[in-house]
C-alpha positions in Angstrom: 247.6 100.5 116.5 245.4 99.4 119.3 246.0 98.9 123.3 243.8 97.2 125.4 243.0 98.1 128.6 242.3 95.9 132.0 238.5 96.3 131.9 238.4 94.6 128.3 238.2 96.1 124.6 240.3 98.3 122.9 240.6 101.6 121.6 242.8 103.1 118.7 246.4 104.1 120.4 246.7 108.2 119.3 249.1 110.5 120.4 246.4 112.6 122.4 245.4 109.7 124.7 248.4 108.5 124.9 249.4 111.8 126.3 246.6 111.5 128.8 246.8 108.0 130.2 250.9 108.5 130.4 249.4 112.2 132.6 246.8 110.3 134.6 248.9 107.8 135.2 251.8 109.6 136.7 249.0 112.3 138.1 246.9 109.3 139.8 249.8 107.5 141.3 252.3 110.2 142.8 254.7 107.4 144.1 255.4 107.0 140.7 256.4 109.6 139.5 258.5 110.5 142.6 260.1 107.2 141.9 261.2 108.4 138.5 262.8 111.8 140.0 264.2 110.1 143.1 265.2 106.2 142.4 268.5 105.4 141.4 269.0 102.9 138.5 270.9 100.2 140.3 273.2 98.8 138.2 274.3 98.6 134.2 276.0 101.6 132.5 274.3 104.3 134.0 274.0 102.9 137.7 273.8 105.0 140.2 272.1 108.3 138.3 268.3 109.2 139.0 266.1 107.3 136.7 264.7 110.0 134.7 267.9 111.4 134.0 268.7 108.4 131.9 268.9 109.3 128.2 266.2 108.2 125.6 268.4 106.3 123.6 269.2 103.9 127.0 265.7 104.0 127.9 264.8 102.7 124.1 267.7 100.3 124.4 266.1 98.6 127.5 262.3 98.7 125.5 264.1 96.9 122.3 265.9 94.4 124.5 263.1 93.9 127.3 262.9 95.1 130.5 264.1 93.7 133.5 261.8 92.0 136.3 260.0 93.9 139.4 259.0 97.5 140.3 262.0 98.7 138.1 260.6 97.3 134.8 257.5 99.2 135.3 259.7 102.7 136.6 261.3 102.1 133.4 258.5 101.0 131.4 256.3 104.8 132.3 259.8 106.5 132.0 260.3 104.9 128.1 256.8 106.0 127.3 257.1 110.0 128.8 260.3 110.6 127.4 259.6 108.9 123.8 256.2 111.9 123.8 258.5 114.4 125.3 256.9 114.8 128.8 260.1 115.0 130.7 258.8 118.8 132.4 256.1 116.6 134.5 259.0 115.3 136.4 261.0 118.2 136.4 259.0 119.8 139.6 259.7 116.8 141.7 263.4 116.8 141.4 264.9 117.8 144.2 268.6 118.5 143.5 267.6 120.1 140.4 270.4 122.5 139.8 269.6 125.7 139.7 
C-alpha cells in the first residue's frame, strides 16, 4: 500500500511509519490529542462519552460508512487510525477523569 503525502510522492505505508506519523502527529499538534481525551462525541449511539473512549468496532463502523463533515471527521479520522495500531496509552495521560 502507498500514502501520499502533501509535499508530493509517495512512500510504501508500513506499520513503523505509520506508528510514527499517527505519534508526530498527535505529538506536533497537542490540541489534537486533547481533543480526543476531552471532546464529547455529539450525537449517534454513543453521544455524549469522550471521543477516545469510543470502542474500535464504532470507530471502524464510522471509517467503513464515511465520516462525517468538519473538525469531528478528522477527531475521528486520527482516533480510527491510533486505536486500529493500538496506541490508545498516548491518550491515556491526558485524560482527566481517568478513574483511578
Amino acid at each position: 500500500m502507498v500514502w501520499d503525502h502533501e509535499v508530493g510522492g509517495s512512500n510504501p505505508l508500513t506499520p513503523t511509519t505509520l506508528v510514527i506519523s499517527v505519534h508526530i502527529h498527535i505529538s506536533s499538534d497537542p490540541p489534537i490529542s486533547l481533543d480526543l481525551a476531552s471532546v464529547r462525541m455529539p450525537y449517534g449511539k454513543y453521544a455524549d462519552y469522550i471521543l477516545c473512549d469510543l470502542s474500535e468496532h464504532y470507530i471502524v463502523g464510522y471509517h467503513s460508512k464515511g465520516f462525517p463533515r468538519g473538525r469531528i471527521a478528522m477527531l475521528l479520522s486520527v482516533l480510527h487510525e491510533i486505536k486500529l495500531n493500538g496506541l490508545e496509552y498516548l491518550l491515556k495521560p491526558l485524560r482527566k477523569d481517568e478513574p483511578e
